[in-house]
C-alpha positions in Angstrom: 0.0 0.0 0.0 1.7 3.6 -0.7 0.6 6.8 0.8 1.1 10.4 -0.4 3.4 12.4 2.4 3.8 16.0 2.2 6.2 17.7 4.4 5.1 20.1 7.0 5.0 23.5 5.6 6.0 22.7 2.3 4.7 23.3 -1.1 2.1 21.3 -3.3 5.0 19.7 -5.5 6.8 19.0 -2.7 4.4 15.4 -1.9 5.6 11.9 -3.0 4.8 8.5 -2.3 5.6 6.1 0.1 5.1 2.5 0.9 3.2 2.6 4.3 5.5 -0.2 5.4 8.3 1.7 5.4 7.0 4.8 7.5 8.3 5.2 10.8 5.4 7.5 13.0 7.3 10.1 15.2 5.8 10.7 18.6 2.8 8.2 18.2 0.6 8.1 20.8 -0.7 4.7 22.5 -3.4 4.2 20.2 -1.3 5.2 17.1 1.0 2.8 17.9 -1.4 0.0 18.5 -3.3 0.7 15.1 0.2 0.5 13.4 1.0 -2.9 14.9 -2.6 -4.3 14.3 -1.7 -3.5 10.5 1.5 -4.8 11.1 -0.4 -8.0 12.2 -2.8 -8.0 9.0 0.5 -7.7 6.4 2.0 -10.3 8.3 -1.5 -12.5 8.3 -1.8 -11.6 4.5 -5.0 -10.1 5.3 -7.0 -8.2 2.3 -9.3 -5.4 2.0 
């Protein structure tokens, strides 16, 4: 799966895409960091949408 990331206070062009396995969150709260490792879980599990 691939995401479209923008950087903070940066222009339109400057946005590119990402595989969402390979994002690191920074400063992730509890929750956040649960929802990343039940998708984690569902990659690993070869789950599908």
């Amino acid at each position: 799966m691939f995401v479209e990331v923008a950087y903070i206070n940066g222009k339109d062009e400057d946005v590119y895409s990402a595989k969402l396995s390979e994002i690191a969150a920074i400063d992730a709260n509890s929750e956040i960091q649960e929802a990343i490792a039940d998708w984690f879980y569902g990659i690993i599990k070869e789950y599908k949408f």
